[in-house]
LUMGU-866471 format. One record per residue (C-alpha): residue in three letters; x, y, z. Coordinates in steps of 0.02 Angstrom, whole numbers, padded with zeros to 5 digits, always signed. Example, Ala and Ser with C-alpha at 12.3 -4.5 7.8 and 13.67 -1.06 7.14 Angstrom:
! residues 2
ALA+00615-00225+00390;SER+00684-00053+00357;
This chain:
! residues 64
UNK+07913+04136+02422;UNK+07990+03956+02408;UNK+08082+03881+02547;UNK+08233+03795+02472;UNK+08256+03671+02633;UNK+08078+03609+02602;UNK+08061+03422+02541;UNK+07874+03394+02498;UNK+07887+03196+02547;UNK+07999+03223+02719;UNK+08092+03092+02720;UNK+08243+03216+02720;UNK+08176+03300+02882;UNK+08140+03147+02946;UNK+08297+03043+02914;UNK+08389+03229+02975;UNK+08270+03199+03135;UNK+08313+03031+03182;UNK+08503+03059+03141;UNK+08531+03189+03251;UNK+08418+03118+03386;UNK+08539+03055+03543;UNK+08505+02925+03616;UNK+08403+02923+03793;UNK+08510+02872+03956;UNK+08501+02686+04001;UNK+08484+02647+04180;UNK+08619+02550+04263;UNK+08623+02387+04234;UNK+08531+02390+04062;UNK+08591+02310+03911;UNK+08668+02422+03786;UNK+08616+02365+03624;UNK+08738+02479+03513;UNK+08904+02554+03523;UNK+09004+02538+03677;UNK+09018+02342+03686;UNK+09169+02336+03556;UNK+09292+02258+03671;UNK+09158+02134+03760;UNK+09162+02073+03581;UNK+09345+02057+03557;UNK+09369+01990+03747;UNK+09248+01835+03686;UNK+09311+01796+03530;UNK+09485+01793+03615;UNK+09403+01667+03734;UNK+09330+01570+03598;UNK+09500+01570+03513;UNK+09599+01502+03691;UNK+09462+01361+03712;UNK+09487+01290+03522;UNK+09686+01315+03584;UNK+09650+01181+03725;UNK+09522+01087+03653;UNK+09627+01054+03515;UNK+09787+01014+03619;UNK+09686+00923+03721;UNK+09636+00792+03562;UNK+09807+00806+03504;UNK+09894+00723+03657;UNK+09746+00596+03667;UNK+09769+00539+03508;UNK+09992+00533+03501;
């Protein structure tokens, strides 16, 4: 009787496996290395973008 789900190398089952494996809970504190830092991102590069503001004022008046 042949089992049409069967994939003689696994990688299938495996992949399936480690797809639909959730992640553990992180204790508090821990660095969260995936997913949820989306707006830490954005709230940096907005940072990044204000400091080249003021740097760049900053040369502007010194050299006028």
């Amino acid at each position: 009787m042949a089992d049409n789900d069967y994939d003689p190398a696994g990688s299938t089952q495996m992949f399936r496996a480690f797809v639909d494996e959730t992640p553990a809970p992180q204790a508090p504190g821990s660095v969260n290395t995936y997913g949820a830092n989306g707006s830490r991102t954005g709230m940096i590069a907005a940072i990044a973008v204000a400091v080249l503001v003021v740097v760049g004022a900053v040369i502007w008046l010194a050299v006028k």
